[in-house]
PDB file of N, CA, C and O in Angstrom:
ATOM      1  N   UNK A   1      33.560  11.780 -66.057  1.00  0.00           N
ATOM      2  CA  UNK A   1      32.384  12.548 -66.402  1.00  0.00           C
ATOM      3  C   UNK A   1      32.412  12.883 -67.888  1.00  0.00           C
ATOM      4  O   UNK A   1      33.393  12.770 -68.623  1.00  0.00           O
ATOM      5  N   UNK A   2      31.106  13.345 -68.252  1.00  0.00           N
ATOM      6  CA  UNK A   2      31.226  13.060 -69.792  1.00  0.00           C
ATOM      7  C   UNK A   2      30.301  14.197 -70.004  1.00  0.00           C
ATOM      8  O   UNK A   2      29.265  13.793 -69.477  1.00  0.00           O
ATOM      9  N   UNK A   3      29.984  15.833 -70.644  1.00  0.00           N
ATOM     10  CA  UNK A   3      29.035  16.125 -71.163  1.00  0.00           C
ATOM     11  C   UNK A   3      29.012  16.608 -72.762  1.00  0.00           C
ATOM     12  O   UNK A   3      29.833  17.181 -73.477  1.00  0.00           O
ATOM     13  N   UNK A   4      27.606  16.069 -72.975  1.00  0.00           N
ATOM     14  CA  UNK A   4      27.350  15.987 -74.837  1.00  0.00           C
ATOM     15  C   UNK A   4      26.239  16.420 -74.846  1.00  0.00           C
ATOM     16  O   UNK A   4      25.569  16.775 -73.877  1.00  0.00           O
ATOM     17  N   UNK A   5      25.834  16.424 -76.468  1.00  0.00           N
ATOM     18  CA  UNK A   5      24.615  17.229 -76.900  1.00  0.00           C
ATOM     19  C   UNK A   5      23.896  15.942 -77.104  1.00  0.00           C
ATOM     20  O   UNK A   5      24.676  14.997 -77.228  1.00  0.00           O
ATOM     21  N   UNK A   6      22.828  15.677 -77.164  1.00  0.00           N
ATOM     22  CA  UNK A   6      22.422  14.258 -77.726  1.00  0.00           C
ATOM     23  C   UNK A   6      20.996  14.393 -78.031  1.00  0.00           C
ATOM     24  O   UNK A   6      20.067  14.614 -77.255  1.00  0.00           O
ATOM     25  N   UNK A   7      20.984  14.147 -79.843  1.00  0.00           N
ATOM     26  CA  UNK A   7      19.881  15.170 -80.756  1.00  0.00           C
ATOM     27  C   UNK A   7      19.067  16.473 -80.049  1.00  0.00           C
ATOM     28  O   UNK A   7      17.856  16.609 -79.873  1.00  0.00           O
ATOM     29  N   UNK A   8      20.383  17.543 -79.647  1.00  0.00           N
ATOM     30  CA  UNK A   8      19.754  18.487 -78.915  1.00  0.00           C
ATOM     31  C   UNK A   8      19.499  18.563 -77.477  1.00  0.00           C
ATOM     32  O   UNK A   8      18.820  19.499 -77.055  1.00  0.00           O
ATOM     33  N   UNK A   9      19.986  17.649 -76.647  1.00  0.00           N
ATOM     34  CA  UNK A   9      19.586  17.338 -75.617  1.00  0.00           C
ATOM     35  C   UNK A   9      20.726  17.640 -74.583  1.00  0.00           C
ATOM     36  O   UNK A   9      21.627  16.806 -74.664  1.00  0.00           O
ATOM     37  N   UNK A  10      20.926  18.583 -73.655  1.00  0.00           N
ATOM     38  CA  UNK A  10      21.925  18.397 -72.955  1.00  0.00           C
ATOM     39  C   UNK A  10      22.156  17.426 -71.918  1.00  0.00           C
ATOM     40  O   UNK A  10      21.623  17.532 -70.814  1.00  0.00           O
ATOM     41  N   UNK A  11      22.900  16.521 -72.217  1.00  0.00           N
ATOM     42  CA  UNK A  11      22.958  15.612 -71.277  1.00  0.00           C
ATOM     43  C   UNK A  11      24.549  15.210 -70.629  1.00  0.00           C
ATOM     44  O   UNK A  11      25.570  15.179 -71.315  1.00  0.00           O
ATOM     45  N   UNK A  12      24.488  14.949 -69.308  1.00  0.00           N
ATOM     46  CA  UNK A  12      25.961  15.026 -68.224  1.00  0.00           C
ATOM     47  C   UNK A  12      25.909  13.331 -68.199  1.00  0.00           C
ATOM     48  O   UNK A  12      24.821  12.827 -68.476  1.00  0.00           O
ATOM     49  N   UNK A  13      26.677  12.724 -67.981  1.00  0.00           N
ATOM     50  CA  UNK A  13      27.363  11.627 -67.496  1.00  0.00           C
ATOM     51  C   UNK A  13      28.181  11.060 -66.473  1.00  0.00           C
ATOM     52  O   UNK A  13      29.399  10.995 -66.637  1.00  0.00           O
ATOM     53  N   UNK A  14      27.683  10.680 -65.528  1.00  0.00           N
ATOM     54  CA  UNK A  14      28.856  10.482 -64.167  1.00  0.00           C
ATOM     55  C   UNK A  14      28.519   9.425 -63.173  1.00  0.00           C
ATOM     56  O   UNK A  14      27.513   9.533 -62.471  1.00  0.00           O
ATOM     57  N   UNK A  15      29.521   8.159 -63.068  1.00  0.00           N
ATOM     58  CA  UNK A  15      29.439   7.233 -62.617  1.00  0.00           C
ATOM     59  C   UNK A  15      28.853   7.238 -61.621  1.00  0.00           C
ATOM     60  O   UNK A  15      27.732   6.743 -61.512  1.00  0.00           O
ATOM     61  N   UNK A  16      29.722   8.009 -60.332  1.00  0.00           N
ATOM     62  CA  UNK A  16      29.245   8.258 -59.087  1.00  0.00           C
ATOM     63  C   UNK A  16      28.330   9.183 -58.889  1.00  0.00           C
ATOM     64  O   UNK A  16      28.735  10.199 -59.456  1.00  0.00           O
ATOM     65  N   UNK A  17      27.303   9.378 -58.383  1.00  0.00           N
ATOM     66  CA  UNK A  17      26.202  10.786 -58.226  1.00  0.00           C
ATOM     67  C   UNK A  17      26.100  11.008 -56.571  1.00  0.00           C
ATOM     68  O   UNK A  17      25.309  11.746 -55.984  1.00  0.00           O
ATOM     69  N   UNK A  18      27.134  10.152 -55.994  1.00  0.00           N
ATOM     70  CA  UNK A  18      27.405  10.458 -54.479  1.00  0.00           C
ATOM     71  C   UNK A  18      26.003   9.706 -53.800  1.00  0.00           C
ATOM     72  O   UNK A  18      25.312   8.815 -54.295  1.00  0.00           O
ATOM     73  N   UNK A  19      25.813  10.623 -52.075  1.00  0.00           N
ATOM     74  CA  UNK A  19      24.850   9.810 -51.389  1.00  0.00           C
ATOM     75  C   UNK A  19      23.429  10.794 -52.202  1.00  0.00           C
ATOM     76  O   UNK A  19      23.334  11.843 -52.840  1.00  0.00           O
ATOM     77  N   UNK A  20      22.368   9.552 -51.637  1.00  0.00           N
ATOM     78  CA  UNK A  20      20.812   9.794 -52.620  1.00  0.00           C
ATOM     79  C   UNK A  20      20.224  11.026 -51.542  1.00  0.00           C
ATOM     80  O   UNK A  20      19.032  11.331 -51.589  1.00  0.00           O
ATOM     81  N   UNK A  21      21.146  11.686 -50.594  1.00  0.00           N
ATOM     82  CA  UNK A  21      20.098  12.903 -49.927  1.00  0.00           C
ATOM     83  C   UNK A  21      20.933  13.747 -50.729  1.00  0.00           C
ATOM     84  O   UNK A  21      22.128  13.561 -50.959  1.00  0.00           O
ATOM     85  N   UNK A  22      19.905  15.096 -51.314  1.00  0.00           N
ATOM     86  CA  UNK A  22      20.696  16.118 -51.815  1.00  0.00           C
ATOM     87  C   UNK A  22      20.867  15.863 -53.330  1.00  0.00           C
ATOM     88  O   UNK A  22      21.040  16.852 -54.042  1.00  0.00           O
ATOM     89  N   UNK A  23      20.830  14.451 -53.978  1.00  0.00           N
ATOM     90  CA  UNK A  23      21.646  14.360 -55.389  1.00  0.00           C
ATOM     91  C   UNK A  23      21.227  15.361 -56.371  1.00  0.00           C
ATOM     92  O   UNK A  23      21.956  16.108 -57.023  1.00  0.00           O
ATOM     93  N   UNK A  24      19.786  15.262 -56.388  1.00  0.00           N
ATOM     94  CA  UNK A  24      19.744  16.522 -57.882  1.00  0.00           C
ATOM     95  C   UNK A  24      19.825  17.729 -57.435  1.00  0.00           C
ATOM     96  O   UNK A  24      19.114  18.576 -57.976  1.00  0.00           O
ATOM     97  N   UNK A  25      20.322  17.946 -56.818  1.00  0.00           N
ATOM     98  CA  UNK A  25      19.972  19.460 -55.874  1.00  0.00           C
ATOM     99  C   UNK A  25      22.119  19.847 -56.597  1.00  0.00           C
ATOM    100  O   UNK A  25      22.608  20.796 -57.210  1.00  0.00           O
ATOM    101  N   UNK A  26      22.611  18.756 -56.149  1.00  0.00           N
ATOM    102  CA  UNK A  26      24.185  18.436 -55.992  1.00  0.00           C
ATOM    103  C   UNK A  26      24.368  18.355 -57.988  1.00  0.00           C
ATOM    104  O   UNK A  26      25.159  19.009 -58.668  1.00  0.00           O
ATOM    105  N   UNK A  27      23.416  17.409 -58.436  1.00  0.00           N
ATOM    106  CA  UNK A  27      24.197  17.071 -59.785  1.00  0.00           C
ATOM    107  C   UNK A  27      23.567  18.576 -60.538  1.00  0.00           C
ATOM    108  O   UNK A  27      24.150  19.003 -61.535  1.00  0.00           O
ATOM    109  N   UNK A  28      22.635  19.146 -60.110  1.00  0.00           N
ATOM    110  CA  UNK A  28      22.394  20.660 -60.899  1.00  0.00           C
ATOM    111  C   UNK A  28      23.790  21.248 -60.569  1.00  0.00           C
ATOM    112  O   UNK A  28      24.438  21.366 -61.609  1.00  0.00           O
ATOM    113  N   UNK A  29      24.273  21.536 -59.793  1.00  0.00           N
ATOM    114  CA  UNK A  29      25.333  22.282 -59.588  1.00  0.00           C
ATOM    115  C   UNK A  29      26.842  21.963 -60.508  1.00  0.00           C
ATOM    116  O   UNK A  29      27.676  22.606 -61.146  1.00  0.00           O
ATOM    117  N   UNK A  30      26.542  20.417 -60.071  1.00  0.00           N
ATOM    118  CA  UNK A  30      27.487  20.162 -60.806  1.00  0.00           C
ATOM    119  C   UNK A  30      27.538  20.337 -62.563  1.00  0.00           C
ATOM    120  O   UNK A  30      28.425  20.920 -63.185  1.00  0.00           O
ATOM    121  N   UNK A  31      26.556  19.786 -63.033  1.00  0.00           N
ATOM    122  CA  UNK A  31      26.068  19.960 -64.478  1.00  0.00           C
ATOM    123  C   UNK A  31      25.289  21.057 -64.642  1.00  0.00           C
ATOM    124  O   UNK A  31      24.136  20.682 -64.856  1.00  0.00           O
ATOM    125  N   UNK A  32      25.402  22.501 -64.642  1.00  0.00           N
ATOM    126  CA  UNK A  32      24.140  23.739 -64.393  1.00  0.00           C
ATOM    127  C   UNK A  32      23.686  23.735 -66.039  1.00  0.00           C
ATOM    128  O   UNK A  32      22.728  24.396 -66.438  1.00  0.00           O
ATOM    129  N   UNK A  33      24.332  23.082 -66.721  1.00  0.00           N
ATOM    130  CA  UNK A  33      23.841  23.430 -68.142  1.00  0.00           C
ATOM    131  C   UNK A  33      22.967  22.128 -68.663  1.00  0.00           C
ATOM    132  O   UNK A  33      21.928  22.330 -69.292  1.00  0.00           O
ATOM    133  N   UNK A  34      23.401  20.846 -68.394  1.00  0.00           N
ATOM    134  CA  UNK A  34      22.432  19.792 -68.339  1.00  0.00           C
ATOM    135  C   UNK A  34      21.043  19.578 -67.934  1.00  0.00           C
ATOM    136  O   UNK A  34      20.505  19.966 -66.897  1.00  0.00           O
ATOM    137  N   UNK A  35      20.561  18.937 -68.850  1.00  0.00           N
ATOM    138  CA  UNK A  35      19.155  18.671 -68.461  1.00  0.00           C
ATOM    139  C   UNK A  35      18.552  17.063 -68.266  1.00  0.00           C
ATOM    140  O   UNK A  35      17.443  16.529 -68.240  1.00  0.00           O
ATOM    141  N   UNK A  36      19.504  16.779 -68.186  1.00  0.00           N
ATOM    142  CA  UNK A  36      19.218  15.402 -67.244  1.00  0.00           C
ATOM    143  C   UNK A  36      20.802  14.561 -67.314  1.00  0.00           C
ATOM    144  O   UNK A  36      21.660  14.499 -68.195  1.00  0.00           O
ATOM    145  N   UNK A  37      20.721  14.111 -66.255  1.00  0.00           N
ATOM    146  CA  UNK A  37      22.115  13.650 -66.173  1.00  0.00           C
ATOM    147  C   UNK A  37      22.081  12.160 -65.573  1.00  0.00           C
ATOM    148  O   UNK A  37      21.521  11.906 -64.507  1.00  0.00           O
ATOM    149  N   UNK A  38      22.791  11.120 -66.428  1.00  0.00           N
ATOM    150  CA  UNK A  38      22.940   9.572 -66.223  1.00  0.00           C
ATOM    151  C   UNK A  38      24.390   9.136 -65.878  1.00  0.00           C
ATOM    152  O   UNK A  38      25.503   9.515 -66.240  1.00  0.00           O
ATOM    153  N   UNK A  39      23.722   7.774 -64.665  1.00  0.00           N
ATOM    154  CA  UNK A  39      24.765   7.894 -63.346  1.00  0.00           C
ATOM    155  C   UNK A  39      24.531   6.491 -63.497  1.00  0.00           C
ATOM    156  O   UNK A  39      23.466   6.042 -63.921  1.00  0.00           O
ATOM    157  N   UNK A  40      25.809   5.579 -63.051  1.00  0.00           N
ATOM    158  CA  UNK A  40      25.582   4.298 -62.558  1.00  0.00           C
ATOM    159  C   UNK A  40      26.052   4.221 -61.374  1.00  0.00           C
ATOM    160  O   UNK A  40      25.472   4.989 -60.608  1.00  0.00           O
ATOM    161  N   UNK A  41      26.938   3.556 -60.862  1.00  0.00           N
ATOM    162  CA  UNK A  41      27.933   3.208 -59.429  1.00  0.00           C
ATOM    163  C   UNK A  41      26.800   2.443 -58.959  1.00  0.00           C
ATOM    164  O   UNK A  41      26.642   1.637 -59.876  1.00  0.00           O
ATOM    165  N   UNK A  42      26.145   2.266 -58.314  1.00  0.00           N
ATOM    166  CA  UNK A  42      24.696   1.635 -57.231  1.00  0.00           C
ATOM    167  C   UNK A  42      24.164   1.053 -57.675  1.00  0.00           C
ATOM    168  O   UNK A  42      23.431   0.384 -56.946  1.00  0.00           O
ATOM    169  N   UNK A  43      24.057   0.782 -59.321  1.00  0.00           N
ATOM    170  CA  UNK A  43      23.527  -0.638 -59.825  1.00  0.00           C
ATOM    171  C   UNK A  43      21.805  -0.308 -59.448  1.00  0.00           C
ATOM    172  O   UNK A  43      21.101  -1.271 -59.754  1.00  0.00           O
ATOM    173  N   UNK A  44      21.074   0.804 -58.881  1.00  0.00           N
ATOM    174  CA  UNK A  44      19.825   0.862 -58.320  1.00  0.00           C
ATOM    175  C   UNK A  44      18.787   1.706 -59.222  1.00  0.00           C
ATOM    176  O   UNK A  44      18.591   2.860 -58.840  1.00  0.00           O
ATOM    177  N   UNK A  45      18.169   1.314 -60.256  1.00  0.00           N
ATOM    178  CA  UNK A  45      17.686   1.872 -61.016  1.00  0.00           C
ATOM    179  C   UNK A  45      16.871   3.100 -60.603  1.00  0.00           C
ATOM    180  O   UNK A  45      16.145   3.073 -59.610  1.00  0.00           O
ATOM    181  N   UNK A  46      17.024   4.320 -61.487  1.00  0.00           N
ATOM    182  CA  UNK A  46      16.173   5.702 -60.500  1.00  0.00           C
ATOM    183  C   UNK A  46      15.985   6.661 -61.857  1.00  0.00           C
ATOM    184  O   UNK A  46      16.898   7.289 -62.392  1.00  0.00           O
ATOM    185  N   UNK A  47      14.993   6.639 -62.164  1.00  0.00           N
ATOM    186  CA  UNK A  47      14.006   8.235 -62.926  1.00  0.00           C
ATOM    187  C   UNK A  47      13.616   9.158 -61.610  1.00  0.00           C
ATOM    188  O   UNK A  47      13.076   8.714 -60.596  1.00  0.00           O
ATOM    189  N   UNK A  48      13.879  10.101 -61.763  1.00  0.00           N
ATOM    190  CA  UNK A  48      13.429  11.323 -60.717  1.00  0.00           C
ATOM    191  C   UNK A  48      13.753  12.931 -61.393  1.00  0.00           C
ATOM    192  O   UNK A  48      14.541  13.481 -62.162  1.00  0.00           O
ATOM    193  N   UNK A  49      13.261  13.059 -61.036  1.00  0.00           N
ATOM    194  CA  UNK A  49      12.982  15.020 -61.652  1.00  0.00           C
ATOM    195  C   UNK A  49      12.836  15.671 -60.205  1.00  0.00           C
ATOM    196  O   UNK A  49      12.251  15.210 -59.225  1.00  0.00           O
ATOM    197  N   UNK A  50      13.541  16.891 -60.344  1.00  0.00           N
ATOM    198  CA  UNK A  50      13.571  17.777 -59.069  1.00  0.00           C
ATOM    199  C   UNK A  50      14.683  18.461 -59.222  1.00  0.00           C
ATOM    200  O   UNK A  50      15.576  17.919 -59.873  1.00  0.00           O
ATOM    201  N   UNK A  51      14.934  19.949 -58.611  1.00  0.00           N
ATOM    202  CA  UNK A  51      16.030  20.546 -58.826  1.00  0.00           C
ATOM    203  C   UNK A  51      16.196  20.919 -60.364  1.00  0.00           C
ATOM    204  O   UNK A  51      17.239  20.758 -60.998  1.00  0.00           O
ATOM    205  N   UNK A  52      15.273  21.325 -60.754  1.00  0.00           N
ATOM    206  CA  UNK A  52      14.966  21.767 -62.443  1.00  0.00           C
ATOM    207  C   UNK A  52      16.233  20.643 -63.246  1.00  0.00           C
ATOM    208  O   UNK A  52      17.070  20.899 -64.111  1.00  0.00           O
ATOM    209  N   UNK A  53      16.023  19.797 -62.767  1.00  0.00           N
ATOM    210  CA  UNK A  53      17.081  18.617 -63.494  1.00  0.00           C
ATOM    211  C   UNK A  53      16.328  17.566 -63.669  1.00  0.00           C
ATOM    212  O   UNK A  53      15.200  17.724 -63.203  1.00  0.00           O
ATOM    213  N   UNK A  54      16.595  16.112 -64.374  1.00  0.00           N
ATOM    214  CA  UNK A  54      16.235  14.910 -64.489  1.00  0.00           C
ATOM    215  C   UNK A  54      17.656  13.864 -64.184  1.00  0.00           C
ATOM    216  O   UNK A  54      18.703  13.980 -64.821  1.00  0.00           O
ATOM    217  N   UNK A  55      17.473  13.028 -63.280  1.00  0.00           N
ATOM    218  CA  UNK A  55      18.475  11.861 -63.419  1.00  0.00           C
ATOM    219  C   UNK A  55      17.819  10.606 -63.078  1.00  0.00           C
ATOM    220  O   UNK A  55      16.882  10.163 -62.413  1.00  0.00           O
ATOM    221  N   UNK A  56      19.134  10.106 -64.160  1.00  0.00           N
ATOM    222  CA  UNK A  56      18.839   8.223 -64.319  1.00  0.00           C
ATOM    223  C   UNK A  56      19.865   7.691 -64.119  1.00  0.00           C
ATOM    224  O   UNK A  56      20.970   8.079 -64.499  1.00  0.00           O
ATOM    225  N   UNK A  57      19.587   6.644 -63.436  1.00  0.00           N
ATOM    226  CA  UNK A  57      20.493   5.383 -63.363  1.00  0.00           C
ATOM    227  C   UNK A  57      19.355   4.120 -63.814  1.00  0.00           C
ATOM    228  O   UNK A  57      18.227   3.820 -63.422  1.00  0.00           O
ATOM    229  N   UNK A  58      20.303   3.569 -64.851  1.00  0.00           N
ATOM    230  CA  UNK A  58      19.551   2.425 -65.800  1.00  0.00           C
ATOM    231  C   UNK A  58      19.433   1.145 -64.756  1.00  0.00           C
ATOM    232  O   UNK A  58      18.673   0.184 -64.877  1.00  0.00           O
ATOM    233  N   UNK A  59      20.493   1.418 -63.585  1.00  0.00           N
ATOM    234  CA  UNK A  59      20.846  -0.046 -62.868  1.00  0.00           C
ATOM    235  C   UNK A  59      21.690  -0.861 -63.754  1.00  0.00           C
ATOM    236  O   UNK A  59      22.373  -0.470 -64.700  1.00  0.00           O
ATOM    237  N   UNK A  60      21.498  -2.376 -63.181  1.00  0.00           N
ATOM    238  CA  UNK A  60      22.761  -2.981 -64.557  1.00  0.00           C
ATOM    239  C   UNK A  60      22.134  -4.324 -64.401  1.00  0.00           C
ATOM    240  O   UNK A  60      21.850  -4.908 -63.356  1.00  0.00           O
ATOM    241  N   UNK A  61      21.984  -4.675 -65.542  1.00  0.00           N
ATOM    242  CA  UNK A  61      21.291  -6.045 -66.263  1.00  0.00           C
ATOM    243  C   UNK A  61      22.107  -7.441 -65.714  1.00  0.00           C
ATOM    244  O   UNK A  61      21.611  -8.532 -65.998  1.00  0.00           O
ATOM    245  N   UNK A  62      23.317  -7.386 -64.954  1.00  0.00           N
ATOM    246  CA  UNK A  62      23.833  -8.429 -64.053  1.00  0.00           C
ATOM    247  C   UNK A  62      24.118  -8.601 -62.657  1.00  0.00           C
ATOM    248  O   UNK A  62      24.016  -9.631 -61.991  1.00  0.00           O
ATOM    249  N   UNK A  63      24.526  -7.343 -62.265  1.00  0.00           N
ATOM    250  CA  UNK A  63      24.862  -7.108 -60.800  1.00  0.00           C
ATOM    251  C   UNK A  63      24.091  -6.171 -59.908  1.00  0.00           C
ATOM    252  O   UNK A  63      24.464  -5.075 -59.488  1.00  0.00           O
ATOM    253  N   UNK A  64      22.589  -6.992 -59.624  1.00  0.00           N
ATOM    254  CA  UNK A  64      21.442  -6.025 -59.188  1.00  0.00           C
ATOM    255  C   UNK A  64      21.720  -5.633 -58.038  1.00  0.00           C
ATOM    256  O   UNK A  64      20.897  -4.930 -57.452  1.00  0.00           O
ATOM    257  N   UNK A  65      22.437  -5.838 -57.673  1.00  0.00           N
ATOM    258  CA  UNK A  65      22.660  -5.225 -55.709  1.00  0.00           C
ATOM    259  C   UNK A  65      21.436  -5.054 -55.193  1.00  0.00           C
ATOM    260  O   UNK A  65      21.010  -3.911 -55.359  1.00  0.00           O
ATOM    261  N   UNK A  66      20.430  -6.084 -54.394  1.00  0.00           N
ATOM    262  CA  UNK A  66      19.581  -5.753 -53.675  1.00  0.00           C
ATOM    263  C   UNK A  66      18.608  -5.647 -54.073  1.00  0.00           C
ATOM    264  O   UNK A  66      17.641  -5.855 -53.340  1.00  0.00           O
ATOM    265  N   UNK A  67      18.451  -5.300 -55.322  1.00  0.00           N
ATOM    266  CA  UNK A  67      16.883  -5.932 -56.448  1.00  0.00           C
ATOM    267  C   UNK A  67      16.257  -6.631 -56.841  1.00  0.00           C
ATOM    268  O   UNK A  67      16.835  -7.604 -57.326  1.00  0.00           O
ATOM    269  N   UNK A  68      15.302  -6.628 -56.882  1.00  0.00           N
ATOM    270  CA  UNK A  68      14.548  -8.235 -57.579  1.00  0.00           C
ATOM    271  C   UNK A  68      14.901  -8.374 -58.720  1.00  0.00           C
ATOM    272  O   UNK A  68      15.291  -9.537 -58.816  1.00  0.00           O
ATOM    273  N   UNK A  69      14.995  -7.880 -59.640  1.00  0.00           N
ATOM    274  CA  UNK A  69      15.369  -8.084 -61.172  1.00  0.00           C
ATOM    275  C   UNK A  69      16.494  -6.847 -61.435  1.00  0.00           C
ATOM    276  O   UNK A  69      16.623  -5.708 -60.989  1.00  0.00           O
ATOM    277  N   UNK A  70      17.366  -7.833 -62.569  1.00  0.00           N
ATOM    278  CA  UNK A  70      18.276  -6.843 -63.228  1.00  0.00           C
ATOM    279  C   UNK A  70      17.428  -5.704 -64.054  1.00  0.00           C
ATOM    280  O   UNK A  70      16.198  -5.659 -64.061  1.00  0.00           O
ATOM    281  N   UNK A  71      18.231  -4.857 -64.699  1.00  0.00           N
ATOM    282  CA  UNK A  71      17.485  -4.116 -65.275  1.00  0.00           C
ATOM    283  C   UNK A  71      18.279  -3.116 -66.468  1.00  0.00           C
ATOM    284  O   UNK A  71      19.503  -3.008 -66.396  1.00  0.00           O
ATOM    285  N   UNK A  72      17.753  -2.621 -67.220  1.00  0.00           N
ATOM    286  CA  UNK A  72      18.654  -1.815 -68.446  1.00  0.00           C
ATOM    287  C   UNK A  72      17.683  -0.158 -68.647  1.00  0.00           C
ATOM    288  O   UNK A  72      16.585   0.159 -68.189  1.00  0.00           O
ATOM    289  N   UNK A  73      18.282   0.320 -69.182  1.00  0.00           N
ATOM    290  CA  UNK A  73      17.550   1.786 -69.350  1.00  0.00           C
ATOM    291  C   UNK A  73      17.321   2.029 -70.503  1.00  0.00           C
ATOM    292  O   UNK A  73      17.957   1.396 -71.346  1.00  0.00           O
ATOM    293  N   UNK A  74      16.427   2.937 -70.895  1.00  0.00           N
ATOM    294  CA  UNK A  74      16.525   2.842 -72.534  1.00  0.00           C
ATOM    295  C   UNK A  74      15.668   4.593 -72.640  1.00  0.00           C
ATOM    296  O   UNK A  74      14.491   4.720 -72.302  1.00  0.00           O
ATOM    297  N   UNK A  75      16.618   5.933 -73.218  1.00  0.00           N
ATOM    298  CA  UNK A  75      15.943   6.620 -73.372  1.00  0.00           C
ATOM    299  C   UNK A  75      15.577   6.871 -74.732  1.00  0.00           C
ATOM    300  O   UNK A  75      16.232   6.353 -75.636  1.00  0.00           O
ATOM    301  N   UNK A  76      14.577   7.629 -74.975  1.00  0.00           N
ATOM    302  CA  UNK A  76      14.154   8.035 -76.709  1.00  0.00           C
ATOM    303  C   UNK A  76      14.464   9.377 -76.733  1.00  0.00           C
ATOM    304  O   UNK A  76      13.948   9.886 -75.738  1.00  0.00           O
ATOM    305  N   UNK A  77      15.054  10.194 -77.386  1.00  0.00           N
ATOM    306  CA  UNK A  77      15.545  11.142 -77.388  1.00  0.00           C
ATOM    307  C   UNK A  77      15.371  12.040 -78.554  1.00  0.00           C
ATOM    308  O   UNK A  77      16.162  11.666 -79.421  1.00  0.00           O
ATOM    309  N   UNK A  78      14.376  13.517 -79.134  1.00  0.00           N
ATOM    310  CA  UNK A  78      13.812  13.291 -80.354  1.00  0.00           C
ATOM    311  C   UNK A  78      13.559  15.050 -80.134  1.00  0.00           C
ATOM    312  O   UNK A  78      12.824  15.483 -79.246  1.00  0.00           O
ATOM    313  N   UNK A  79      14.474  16.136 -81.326  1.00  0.00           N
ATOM    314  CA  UNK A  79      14.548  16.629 -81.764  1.00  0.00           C
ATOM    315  C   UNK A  79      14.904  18.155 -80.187  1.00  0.00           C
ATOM    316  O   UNK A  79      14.460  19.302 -80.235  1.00  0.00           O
ATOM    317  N   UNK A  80      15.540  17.724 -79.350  1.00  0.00           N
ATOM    318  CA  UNK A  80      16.063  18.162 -78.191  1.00  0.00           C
ATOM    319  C   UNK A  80      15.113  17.961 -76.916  1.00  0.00           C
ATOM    320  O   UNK A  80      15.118  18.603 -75.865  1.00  0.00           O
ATOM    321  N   UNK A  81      14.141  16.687 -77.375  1.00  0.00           N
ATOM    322  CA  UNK A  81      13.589  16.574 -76.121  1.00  0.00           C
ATOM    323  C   UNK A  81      13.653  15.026 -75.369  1.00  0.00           C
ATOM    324  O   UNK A  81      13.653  13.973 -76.007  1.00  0.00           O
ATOM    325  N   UNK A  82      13.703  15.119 -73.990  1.00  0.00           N
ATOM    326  CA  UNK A  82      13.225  13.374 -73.982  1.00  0.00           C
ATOM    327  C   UNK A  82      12.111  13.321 -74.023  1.00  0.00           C
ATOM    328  O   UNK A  82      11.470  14.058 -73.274  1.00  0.00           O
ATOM    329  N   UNK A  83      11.351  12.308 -75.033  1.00  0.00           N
ATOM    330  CA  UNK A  83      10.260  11.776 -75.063  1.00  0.00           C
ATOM    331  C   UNK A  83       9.941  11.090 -73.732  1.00  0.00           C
ATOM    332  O   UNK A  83       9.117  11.477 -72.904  1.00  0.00           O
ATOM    333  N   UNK A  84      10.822   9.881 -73.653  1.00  0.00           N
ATOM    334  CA  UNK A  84      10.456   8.796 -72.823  1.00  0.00           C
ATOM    335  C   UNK A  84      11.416   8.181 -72.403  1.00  0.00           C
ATOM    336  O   UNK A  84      12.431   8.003 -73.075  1.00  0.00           O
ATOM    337  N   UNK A  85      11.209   7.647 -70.912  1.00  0.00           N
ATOM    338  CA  UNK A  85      12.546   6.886 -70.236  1.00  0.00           C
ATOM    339  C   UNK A  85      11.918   5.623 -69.461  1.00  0.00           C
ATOM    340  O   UNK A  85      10.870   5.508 -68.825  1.00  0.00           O
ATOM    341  N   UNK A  86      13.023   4.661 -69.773  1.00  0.00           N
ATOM    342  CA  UNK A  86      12.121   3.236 -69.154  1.00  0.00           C
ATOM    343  C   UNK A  86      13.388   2.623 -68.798  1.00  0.00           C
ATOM    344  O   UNK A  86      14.514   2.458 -69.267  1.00  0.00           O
ATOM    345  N   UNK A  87      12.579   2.310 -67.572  1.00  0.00           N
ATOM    346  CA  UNK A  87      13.449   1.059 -66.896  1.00  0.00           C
ATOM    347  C   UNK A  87      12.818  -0.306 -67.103  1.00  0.00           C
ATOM    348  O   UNK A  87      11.629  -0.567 -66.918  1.00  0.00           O
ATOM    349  N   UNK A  88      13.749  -1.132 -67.504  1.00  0.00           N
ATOM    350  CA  UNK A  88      13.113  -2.046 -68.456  1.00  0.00           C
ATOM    351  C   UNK A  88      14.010  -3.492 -67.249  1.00  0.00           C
ATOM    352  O   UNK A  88      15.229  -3.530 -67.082  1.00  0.00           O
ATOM    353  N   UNK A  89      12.946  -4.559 -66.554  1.00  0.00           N
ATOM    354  CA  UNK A  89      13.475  -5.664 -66.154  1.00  0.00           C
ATOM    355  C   UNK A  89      13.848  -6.577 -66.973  1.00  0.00           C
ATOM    356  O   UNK A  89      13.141  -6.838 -67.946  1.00  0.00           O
ATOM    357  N   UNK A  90      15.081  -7.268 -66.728  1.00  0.00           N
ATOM    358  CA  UNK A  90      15.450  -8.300 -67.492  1.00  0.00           C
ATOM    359  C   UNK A  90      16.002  -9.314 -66.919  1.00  0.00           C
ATOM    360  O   UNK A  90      16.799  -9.161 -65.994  1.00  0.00           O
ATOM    361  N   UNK A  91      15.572 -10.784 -67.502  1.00  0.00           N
ATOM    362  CA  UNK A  91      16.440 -11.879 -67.249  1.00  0.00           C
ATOM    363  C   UNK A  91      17.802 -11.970 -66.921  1.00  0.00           C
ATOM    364  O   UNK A  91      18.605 -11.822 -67.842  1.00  0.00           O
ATOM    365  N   UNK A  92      18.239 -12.197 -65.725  1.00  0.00           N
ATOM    366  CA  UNK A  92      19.807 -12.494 -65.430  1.00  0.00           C
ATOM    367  C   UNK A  92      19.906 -14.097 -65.485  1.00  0.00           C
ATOM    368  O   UNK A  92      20.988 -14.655 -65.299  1.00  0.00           O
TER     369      UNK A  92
END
């Protein structure tokens, strides 16, 4: 797990975010000071807000587990806010 400021932005880091019932309810607790927190393990790309939190998983641009397309994440991040978050398909 990893947490940083990022241009103002509190943001958590953590591979695993466990099972998808409960998660932001679970990663607020875990991160109470974060404001959005990015997760891989599941390879399953996910923007969602709930639980006065935001989490992402970018997915992964080779090993889609169960997806039609790979995929990469890309946030913009701009003077302690997120602007914008995209899940972006890509060629494998």
């Amino acid at each position: 797990t990893l947490e940083l400021d990022l241009a103002g932005l509190a943001v958590a880091m953590v591979h695993d975010s466990g099972t998808a019932a409960g998660r932001c309810a679970r990663l607020r607790r875990q991160f109470p000071g974060a404001q959005l927190v990015v997760f891989g393990h599941s390879h399953i790309p996910l923007d969602q807000t709930d639980a006065g939190i935001r989490i992402f998983n970018p997915g992964s641009p080779t090993d889609r587990r169960r997806q039609p397309r790979g995929t990469i994440g890309l946030l913009h991040i701009d003077d302690g806010l997120l602007v914008e978050a995209q899940i972006i398909a890509v060629d494998t």
